[in-house]
N, CA, C and O of each residue as an XYZ file, in Angstrom:
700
protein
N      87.106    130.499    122.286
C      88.527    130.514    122.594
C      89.049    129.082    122.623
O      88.555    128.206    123.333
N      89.990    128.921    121.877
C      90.851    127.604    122.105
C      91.111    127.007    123.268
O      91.312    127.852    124.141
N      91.224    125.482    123.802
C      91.728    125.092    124.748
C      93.200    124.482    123.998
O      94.211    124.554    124.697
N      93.303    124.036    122.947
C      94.669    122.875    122.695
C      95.901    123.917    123.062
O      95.637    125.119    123.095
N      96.840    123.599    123.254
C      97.683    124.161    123.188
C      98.492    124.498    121.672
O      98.654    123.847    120.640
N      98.889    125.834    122.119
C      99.704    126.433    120.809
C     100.115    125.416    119.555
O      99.552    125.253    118.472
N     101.389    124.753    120.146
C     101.940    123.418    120.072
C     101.670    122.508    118.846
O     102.283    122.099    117.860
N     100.018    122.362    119.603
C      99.800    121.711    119.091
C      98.646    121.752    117.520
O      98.350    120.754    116.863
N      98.337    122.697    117.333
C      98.177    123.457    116.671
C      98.749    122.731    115.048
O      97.851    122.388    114.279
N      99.628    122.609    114.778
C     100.293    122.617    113.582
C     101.324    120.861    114.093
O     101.438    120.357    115.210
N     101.677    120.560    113.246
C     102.585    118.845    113.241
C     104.232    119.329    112.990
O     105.143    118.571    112.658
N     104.334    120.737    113.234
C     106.044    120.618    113.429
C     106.529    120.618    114.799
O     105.746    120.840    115.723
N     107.942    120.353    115.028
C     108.274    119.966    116.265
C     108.160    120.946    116.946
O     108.033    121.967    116.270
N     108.139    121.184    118.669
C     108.324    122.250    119.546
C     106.732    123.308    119.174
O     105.548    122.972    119.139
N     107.369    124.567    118.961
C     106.186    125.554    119.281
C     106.644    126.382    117.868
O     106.443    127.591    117.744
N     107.444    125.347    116.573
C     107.698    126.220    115.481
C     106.424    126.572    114.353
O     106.593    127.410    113.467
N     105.515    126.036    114.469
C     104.316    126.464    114.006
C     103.000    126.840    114.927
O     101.861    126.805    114.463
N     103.284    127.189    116.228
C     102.566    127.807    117.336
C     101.529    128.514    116.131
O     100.832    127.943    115.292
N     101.729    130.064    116.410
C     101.521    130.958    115.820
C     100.916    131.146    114.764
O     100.319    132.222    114.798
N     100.718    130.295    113.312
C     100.370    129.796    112.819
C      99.037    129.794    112.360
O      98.518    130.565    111.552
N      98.378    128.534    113.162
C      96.755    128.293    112.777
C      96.153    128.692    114.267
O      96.221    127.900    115.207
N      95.577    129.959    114.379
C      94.705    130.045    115.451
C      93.993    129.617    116.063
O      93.761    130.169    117.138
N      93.483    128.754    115.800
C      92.036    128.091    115.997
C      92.868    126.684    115.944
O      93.733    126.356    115.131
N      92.098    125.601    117.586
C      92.863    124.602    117.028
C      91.838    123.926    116.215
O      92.264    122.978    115.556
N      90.532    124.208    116.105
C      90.137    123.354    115.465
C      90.503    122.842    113.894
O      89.973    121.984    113.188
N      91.730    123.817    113.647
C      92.078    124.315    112.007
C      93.652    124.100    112.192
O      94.557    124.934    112.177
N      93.697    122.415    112.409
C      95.298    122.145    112.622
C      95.781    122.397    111.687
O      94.963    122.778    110.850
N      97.104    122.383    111.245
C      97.425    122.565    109.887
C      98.558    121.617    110.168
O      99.114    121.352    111.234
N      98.766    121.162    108.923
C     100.278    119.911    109.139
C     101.034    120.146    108.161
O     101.125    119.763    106.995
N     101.772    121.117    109.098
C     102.715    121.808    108.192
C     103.878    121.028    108.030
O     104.738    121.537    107.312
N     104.106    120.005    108.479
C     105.356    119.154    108.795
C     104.796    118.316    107.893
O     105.627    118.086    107.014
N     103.479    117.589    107.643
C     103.426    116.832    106.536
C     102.930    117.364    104.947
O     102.473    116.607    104.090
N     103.149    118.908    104.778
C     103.440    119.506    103.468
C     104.907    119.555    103.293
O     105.423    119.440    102.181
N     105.731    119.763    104.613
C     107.106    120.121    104.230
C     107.992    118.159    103.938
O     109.102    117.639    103.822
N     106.838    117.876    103.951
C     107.705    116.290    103.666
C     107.085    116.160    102.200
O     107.693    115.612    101.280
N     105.698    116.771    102.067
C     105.155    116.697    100.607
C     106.155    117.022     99.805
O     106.713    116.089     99.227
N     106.559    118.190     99.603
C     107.418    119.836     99.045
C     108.774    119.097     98.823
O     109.313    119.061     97.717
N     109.421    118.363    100.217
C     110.776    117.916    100.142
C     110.795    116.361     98.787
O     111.726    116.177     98.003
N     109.617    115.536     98.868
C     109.225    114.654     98.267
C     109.635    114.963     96.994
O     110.626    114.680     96.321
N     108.162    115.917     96.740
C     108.007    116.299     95.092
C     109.820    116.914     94.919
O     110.508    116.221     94.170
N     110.462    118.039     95.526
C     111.770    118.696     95.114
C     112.770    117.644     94.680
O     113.343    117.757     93.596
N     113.040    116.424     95.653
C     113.779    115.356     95.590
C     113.557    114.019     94.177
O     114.354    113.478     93.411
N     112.311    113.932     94.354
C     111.788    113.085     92.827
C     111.697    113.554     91.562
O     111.498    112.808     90.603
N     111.863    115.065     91.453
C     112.132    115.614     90.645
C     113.462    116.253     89.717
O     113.712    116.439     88.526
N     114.166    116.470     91.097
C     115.700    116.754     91.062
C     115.967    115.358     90.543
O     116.257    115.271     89.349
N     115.899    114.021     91.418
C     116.567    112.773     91.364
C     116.113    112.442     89.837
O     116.986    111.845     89.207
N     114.857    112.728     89.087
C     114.599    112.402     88.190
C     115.542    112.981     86.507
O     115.998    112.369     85.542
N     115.451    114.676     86.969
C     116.402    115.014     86.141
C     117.720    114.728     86.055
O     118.184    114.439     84.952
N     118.682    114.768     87.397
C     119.680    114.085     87.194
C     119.691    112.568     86.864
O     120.784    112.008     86.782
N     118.643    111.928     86.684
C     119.177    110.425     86.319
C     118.784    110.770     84.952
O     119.424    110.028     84.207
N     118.215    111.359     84.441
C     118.159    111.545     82.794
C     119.447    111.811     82.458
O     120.060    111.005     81.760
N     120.059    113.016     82.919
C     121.426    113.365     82.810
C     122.805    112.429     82.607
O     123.794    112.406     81.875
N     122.259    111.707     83.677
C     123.613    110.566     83.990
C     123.676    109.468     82.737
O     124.604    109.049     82.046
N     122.279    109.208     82.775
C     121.426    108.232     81.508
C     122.471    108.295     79.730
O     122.730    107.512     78.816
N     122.729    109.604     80.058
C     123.420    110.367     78.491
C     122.801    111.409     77.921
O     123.415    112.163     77.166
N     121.172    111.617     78.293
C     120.156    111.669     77.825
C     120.527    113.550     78.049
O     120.877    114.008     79.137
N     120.404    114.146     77.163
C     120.470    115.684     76.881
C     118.660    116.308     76.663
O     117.712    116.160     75.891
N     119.095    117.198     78.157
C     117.750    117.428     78.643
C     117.361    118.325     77.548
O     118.120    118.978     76.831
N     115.914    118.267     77.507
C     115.633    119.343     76.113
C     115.773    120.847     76.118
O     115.546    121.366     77.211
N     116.093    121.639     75.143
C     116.568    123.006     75.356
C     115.059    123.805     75.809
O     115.062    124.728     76.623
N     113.816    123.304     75.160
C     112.984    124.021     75.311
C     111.690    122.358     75.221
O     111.828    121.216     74.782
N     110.544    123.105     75.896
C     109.107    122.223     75.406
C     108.614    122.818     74.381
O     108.378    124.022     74.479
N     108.397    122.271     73.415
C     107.517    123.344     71.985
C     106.225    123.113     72.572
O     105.924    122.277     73.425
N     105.292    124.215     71.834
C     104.355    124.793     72.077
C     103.339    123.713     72.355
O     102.723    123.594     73.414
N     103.189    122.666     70.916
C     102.323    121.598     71.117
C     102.441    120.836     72.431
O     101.640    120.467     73.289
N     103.811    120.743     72.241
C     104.055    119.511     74.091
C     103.325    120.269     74.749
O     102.247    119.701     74.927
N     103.354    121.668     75.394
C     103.363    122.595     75.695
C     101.716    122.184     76.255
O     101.477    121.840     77.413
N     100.967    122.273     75.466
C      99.337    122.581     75.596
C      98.714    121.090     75.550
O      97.817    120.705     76.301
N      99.276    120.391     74.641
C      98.721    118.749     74.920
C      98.993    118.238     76.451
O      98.083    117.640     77.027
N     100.001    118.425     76.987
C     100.791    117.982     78.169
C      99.724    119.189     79.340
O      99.158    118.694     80.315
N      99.608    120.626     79.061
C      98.576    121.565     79.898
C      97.599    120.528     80.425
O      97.415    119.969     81.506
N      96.870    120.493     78.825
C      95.349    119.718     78.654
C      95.493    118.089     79.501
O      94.715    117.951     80.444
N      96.123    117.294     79.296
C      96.961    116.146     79.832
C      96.544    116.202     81.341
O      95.690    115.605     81.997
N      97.513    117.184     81.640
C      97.797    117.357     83.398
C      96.103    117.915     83.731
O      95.490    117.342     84.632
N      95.443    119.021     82.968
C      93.807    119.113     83.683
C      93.615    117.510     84.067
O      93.820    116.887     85.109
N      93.248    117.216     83.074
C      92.608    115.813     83.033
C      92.862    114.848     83.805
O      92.052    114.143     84.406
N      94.665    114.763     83.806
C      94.469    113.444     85.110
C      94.874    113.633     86.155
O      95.101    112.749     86.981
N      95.127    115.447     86.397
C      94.530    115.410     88.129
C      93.151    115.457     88.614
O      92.951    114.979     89.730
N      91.998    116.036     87.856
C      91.054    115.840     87.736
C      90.704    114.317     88.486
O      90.448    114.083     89.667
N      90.810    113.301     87.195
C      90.577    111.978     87.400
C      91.184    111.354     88.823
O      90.425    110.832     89.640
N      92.602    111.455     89.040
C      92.740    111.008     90.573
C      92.766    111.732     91.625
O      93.280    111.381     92.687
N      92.108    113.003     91.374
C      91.255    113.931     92.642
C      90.260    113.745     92.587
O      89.884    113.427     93.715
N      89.023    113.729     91.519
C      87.884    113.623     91.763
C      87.091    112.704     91.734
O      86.197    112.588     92.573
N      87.344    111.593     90.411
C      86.498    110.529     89.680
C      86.172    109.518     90.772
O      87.040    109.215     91.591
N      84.925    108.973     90.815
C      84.415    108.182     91.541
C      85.511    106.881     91.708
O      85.956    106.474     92.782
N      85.850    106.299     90.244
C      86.045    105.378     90.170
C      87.679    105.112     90.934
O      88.035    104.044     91.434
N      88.372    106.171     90.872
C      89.749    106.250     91.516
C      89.340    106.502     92.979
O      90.219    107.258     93.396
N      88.664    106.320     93.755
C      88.340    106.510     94.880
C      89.084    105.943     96.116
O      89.542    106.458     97.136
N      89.006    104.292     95.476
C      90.027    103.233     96.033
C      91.160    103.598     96.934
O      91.482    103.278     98.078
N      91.839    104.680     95.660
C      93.157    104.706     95.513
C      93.294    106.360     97.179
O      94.103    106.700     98.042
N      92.126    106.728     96.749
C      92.372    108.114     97.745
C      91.738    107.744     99.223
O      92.028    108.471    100.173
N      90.811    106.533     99.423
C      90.074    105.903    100.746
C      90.938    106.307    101.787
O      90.670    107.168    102.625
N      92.191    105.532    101.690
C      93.426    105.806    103.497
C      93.472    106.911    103.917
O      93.726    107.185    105.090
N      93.094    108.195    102.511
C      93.596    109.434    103.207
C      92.110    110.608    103.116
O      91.936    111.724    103.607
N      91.286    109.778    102.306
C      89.679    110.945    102.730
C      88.877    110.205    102.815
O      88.941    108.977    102.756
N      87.372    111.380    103.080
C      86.300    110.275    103.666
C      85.354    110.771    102.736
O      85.240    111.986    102.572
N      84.687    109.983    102.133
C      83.598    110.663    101.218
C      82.273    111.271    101.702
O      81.321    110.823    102.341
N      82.718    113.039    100.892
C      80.941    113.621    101.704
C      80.013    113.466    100.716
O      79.062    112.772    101.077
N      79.953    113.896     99.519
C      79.132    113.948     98.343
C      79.143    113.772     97.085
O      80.088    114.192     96.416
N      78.009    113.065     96.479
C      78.488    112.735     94.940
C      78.536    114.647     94.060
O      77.857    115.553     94.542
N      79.164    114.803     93.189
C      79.549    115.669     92.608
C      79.175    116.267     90.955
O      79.276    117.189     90.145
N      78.706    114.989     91.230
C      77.707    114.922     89.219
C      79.070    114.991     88.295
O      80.139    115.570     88.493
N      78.545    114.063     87.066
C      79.782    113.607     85.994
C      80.886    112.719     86.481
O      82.032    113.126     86.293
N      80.701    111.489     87.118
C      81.185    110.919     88.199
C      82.327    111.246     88.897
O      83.398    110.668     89.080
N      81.845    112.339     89.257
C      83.103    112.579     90.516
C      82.219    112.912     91.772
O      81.019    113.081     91.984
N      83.488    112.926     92.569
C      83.040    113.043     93.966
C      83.298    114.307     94.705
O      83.772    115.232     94.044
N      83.051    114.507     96.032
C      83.546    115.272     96.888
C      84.308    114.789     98.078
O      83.518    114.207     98.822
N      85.360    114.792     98.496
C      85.562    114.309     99.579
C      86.778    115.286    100.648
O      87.086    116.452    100.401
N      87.125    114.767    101.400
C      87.380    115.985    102.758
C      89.129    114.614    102.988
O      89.175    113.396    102.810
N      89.853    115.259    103.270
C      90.924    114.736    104.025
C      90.336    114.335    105.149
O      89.254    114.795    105.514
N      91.217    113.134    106.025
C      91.234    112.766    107.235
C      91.985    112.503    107.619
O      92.968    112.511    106.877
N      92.196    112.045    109.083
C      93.621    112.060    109.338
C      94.203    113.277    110.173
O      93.515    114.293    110.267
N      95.407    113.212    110.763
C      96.260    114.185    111.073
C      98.087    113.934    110.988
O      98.670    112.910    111.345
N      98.620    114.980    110.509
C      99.649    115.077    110.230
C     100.262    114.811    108.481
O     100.115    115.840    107.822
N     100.678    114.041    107.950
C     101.585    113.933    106.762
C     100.126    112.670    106.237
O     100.176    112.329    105.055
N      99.141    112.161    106.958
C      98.449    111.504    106.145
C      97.116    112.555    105.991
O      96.213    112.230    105.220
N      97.033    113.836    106.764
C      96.028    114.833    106.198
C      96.809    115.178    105.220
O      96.098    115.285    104.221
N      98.136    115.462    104.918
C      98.273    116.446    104.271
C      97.885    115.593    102.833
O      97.112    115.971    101.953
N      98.565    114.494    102.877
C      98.630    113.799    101.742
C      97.122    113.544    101.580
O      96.886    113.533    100.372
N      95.789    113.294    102.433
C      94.523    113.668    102.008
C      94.206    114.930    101.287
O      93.422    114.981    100.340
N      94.857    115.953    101.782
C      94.599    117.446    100.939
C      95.179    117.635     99.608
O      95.112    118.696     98.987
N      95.744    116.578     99.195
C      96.567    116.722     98.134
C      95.923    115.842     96.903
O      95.977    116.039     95.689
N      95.205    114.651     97.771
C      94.472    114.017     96.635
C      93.146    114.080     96.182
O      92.504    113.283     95.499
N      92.758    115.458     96.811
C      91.559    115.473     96.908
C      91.425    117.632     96.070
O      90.462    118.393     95.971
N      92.728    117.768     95.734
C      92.632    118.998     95.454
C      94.008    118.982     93.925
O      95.213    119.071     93.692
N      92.539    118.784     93.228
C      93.355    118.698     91.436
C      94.372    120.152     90.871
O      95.031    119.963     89.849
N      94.452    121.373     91.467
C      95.293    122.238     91.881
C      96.297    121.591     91.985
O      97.099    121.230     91.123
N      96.258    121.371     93.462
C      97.578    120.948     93.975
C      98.050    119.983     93.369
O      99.177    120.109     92.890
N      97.421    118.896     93.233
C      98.762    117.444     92.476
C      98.657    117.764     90.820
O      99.139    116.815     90.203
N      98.339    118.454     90.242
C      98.567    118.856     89.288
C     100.344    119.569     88.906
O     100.787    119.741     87.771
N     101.035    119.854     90.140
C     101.889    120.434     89.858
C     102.800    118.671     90.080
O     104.015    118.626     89.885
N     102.325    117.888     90.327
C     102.767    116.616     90.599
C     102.565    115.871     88.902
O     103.386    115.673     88.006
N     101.752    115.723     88.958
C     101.865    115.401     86.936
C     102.294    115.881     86.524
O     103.319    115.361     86.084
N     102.052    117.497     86.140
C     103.243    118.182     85.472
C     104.703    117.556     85.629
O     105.358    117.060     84.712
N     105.008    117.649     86.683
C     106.476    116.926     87.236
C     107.011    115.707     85.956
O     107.876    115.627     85.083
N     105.747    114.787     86.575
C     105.447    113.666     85.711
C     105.856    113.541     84.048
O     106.674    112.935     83.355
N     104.918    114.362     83.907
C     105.317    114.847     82.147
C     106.368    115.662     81.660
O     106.755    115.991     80.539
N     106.605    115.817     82.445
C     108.041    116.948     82.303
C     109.386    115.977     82.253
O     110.192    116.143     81.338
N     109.559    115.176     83.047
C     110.118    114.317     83.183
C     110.095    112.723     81.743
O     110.887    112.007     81.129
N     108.738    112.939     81.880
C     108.288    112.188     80.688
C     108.956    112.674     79.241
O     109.144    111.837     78.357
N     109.346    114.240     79.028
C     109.653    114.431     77.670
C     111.423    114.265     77.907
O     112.203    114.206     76.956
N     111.762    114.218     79.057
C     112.994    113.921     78.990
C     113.761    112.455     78.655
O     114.793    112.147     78.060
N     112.448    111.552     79.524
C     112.825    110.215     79.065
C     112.319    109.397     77.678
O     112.770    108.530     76.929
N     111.479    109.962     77.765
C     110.847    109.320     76.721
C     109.782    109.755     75.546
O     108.943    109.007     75.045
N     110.002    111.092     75.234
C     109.164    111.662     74.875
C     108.075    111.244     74.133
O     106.945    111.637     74.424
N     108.368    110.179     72.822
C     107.287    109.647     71.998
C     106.401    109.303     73.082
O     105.476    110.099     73.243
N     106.459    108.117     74.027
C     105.689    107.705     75.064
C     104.871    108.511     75.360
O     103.702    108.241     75.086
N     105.190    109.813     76.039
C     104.603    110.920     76.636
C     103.552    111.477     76.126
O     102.449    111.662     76.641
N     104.085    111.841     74.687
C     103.054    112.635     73.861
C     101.810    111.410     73.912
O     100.723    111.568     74.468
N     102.186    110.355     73.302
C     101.230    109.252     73.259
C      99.962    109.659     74.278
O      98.891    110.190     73.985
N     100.532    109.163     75.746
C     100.177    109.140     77.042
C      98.922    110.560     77.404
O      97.772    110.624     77.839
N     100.158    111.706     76.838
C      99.219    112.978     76.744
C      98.024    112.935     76.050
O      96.884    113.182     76.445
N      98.433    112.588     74.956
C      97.038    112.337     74.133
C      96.267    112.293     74.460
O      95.379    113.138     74.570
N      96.357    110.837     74.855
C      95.124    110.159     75.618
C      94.241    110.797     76.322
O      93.042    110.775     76.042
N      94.825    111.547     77.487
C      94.481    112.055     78.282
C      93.722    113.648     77.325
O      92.705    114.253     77.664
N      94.352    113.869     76.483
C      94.002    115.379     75.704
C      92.703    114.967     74.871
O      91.800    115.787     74.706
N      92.630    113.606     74.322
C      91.591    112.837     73.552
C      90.073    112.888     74.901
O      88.980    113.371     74.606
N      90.286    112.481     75.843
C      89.504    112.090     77.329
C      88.649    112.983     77.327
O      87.422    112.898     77.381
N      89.897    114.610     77.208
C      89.169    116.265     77.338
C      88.033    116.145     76.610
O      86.894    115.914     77.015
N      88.622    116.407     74.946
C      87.812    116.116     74.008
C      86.612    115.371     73.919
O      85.627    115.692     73.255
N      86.764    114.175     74.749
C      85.087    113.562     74.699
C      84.462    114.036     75.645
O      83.231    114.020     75.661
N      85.010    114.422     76.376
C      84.067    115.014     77.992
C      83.354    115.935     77.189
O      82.171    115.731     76.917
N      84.092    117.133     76.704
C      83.482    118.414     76.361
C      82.296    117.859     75.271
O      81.218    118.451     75.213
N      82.551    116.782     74.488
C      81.432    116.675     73.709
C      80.000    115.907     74.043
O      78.938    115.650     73.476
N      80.839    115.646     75.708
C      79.241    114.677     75.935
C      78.856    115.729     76.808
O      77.708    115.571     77.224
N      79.322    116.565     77.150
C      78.757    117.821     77.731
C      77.935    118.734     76.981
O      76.954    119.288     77.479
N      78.270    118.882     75.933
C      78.072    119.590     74.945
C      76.720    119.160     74.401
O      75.754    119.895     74.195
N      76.830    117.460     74.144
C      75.556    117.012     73.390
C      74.669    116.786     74.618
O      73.525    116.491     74.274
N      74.907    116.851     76.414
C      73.964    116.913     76.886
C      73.185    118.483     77.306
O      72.127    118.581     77.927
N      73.757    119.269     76.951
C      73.321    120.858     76.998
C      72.518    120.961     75.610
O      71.757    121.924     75.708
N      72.409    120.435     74.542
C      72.093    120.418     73.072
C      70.771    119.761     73.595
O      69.691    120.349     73.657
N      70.979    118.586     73.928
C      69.626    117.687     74.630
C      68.572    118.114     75.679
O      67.543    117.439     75.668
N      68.658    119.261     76.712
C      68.074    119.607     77.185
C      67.766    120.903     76.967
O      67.084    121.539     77.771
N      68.420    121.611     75.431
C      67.300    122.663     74.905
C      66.105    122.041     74.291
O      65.116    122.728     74.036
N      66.136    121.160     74.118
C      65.353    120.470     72.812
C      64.337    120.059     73.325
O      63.494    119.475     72.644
């Protein structure tokens, strides 16, 4: 049985996320997703309307290619700044590392409480900030599309070698 209080339970004000997370050991910071949510809505909105204002005539549609290069794109570099060893740096303030993960990535756990867990749960879960690149690239075909595709590439090229050094190391250990 819990001792914390209700309260405290969750990071919104008063007793509005009481109810919530049962267990306090399973805070939830719901006040620092709803600053995530308001973030991403606002940088996104602010982004399309400054394309708008720009002159810039938002596109009627994404064709198919943007479409799946930009998919493949967004795997890849939420992947890379959720998991990859080497971006680690960048995620330290907000997790703590539990385990290496093989293909250099990692495992790691949020820390923290409130809007710097949440923002740990976010960089540590390629799901979730994936809808944050997307953003990214979405935004990207509005401003600048050649750039983008470029950019995508890259990232769609990255796929492409992974799968083949995967590929030639599964080939290598039938042999």
């Amino acid at each position: 049985m819990s001792t914390s209080p209700p309260h405290d339970r969750t990071d919104l004000p008063g007793s509005l996320g009481a109810d919530y997370a049962a267990d306090a050991d399973d805070h939830r910071p719901l006040g620092g997703y709803t600053a995530l949510t308001g973030s991403f809505g606002l940088l996104f909105a602010g982004g399309l309307l400054a394309a708008r204002r720009s002159g810039r005539e938002l596109p009627e549609r994404i064709g198919t290619r943007d479409l799946v290069l930009a998919g493949i794109a967004t795997h890849k570099l939420s992947r890379l700044i959720t998991k990859d060893k080497v971006t680690a740096f960048a995620r330290a303030p907000f997790t703590r590392f539990q385990e290496k993960a093989g293909h250099g990535e990692v495992e790691e756990a949020a820390r923290g409480r409130g809007l710097r867990y949440a923002i740990g749960e976010l960089l540590v879960c390629p799901y979730c900030l994936a809808q944050w690149v997307a953003g990214t690239f979405t935004l990207g075909f509005a401003f600048a599309p050649r750039l983008t595709r470029l950019l995508a590439g890259m990232f769609t090229i990255y796929v492409v070698a992974d799968t083949a050094q995967l590929a030639y190391k599964a080939l290598e250990e039938k042999t």
